[in-house]
C-alpha positions as CSV (number, residue, x, y, z in Angstrom):
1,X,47.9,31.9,-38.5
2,X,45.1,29.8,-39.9
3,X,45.3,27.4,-36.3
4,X,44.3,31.2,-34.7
5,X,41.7,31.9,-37.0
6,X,40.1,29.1,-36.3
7,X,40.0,29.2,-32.4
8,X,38.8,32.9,-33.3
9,X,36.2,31.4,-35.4
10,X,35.2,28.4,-33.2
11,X,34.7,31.8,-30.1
12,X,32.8,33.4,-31.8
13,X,30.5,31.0,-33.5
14,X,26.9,31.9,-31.9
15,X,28.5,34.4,-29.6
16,X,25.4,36.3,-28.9
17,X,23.6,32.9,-28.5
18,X,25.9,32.3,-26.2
19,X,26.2,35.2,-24.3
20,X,22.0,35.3,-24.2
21,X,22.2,31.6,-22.4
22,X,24.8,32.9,-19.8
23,X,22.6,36.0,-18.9
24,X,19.5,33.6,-18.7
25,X,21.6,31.0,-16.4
26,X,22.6,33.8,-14.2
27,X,18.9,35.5,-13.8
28,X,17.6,31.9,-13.1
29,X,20.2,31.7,-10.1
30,X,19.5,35.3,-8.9
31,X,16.3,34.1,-8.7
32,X,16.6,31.1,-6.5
33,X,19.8,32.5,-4.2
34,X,16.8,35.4,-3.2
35,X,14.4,32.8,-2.5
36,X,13.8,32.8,1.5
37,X,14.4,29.3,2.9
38,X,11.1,27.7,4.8
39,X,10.8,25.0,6.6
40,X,7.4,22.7,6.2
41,X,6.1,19.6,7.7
42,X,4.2,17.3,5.0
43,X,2.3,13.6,5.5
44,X,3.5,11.5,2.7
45,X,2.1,8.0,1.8
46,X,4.7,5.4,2.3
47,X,5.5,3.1,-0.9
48,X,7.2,-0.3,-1.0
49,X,9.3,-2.2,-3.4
50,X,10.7,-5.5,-4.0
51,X,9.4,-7.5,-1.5
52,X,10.0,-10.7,-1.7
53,X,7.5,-13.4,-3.5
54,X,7.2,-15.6,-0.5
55,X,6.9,-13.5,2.5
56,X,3.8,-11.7,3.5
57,X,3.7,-8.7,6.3
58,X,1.9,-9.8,9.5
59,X,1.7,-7.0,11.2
60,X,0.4,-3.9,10.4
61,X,1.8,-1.6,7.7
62,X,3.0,1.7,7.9
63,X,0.8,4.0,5.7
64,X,2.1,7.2,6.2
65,X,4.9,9.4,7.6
66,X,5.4,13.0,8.4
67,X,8.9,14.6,6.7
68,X,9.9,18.3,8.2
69,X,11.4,19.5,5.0
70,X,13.9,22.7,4.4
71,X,14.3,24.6,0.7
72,X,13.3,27.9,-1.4
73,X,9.8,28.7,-1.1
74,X,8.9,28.1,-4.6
75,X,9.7,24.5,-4.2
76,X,7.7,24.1,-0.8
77,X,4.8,25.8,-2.4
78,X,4.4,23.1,-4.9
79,X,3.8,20.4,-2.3
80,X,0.4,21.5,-2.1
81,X,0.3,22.0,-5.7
82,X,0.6,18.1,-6.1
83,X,4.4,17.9,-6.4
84,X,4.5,16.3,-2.8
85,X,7.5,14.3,-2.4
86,X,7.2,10.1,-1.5
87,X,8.9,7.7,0.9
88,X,9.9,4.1,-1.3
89,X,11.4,1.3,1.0
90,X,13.3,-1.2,-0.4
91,X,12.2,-4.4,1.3
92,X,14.1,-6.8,-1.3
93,X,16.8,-7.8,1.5
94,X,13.9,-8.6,4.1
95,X,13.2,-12.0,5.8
96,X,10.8,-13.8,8.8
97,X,10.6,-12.0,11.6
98,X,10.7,-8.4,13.4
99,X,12.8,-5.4,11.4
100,X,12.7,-2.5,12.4
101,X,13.7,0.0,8.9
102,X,15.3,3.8,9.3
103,X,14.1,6.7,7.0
104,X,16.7,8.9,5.9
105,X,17.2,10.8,2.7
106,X,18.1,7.6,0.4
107,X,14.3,6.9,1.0
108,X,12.8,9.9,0.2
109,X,12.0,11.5,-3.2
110,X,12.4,15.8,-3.3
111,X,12.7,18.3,-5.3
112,X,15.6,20.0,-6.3
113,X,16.8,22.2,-3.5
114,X,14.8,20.5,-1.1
115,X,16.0,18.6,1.7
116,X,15.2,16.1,4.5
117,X,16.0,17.0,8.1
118,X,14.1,14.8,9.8
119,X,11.2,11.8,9.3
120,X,8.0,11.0,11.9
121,X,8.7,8.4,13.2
122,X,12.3,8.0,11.9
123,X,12.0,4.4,11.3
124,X,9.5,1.9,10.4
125,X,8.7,-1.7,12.6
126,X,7.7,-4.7,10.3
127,X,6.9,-8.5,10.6
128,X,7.3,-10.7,7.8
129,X,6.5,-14.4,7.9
130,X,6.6,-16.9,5.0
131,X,3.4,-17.4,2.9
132,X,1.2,-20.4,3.2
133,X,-1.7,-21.9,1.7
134,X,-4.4,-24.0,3.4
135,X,-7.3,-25.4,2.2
136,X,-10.4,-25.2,5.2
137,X,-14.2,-25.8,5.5
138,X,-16.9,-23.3,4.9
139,X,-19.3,-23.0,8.2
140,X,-22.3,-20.8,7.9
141,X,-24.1,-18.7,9.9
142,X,-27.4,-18.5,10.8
143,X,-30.4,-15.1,11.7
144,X,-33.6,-14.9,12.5
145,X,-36.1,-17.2,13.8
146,X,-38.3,-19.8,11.4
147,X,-41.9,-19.3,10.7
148,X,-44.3,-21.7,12.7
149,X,-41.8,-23.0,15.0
150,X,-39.3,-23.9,11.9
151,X,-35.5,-24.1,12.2
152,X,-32.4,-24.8,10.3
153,X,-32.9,-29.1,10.4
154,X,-29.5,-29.4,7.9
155,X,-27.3,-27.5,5.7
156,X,-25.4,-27.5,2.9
157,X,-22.6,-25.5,1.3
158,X,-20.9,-25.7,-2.1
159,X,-17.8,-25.1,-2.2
160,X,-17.4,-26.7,1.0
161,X,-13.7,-25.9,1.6
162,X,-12.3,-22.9,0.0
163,X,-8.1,-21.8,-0.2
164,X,-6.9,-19.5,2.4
165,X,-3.6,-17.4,1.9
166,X,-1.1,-15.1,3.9
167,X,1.5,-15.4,6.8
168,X,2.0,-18.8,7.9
169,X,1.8,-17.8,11.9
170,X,-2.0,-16.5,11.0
171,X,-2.8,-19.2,8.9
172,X,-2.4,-21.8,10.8
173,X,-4.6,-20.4,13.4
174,X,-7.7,-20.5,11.0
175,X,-9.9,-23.2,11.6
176,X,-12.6,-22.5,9.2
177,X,-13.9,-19.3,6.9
178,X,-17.6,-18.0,7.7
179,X,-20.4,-17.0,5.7
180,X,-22.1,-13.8,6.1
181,X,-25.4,-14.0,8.2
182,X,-28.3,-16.7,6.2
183,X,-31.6,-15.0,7.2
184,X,-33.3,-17.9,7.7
185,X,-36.5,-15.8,9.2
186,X,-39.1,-16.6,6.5
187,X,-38.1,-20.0,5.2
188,X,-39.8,-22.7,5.0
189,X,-39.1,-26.0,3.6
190,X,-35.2,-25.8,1.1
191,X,-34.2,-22.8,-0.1
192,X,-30.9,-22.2,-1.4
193,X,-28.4,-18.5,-0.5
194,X,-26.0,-17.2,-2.5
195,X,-23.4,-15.2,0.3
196,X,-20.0,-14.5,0.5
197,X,-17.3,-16.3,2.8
198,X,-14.4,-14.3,4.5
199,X,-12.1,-15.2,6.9
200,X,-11.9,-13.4,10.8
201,X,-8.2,-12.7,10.4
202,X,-7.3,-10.1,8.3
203,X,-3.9,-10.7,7.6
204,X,-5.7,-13.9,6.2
205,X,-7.8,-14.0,2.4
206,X,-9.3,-16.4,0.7
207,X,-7.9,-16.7,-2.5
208,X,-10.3,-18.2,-4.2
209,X,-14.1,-17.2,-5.0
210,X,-15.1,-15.6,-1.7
211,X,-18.8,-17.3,-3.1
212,X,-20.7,-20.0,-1.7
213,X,-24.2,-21.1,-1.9
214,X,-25.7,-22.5,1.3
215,X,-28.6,-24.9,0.8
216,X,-31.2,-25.4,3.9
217,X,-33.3,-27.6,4.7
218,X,-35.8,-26.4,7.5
219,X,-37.5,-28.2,10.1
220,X,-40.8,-28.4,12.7
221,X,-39.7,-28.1,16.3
């Protein structure tokens, strides 16, 4: 007797609490059952994770894909409403050379009720190579004409050399970073620039201070 009053007891502890949760559950799916079902096509940025210390990509990246998406409307309207969904790649099993990654819905974030039928383009192409450093010389460049027959006699620039970084294949190729233009127009004697150095390639960046001051010396033709 007291084993069934206390299963009585324990069923109807908070009934009407409970009852009240079971109606609202069952509005809540009324709700989303009578939701039509759209379909929507959505650009999404593509994200990338784990990628591996010593490789750099040297070729260029994927920035963006186009998903065609299917769920209730209510979930498809908040796309535009800044609930878009994202595309994350796991890149930590990547090494050298060409790959060539599907999309499918492992790689894609949604919302509940949404789902993926399709990505544009359904799979990504990628180059890795390992990274390298270099050390090369800074040249600089040179505009304008002198005053009174003047021109550029010698030059200087400090830091002469300045580290280089990214995929070995491109590195190796660099011969030399480059100032921006010295207008050399109106000089006359020394003067000293301050200007920035870059490097052509732009898988390639220098990794340390892009600045360099180029001292000229000008002379009489």
């Amino acid at each position: 007797m007291r084993l069934a009053s206390r299963a009585w007891a324990l069923l109807t502890h908070n009934f009407w609490w409970r009852v009240l949760a079971l109606l609202i559950a069952v509005a809540i799916w009324a709700v989303v059952a009578s939701e039509p079902e759209l379909a929507s096509f959505v650009t999404v940025p593509v994200e990338y994770r784990n990628l591996p210390d010593d490789l750099e990509m040297s070729s260029l990246p994927v920035e963006t894909v186009t998903l065609e998406l299917r769920g209730p409307a209510g979930e498809l309207s908040g796309i535009n409403d800044g609930r878009s969904p994202s595309v994350v790649l796991d890149l930590s099993d990547i090494t050298p050379g060409v790959h060539r990654v599907s999309i499918g819905t492992a790689d894609v974030r949604l919302a509940h009720g949404v789902r993926l039928i399709r990505a544009i383009p359904s799979e990504v192409r990628f180059e890795f190579d390992h990274r390298l450093t270099r050390t090369v010389p800074v040249k600089a460049r040179f505009t304008g004409e002198g005053l009174h027959g003047y021109v550029v006699g010698s030059y200087h620039v400090q830091p002469a050399q300045v580290q280089i970084v990214g995929p070995a294949r491109h590195v190796e190729q660099v011969a030399s970073a480059l100032t921006d233009p010295v207008d050399v127009s109106s000089t006359v004697g020394t003067s000293q620039f301050h200007v920035h150095a870059f490097v052509e390639d732009p898988y390639v960046r220098i990794q340390t201070s892009p600045e360099v001051t180029v001292t000229v010396a000008m002379k009489k033709t």
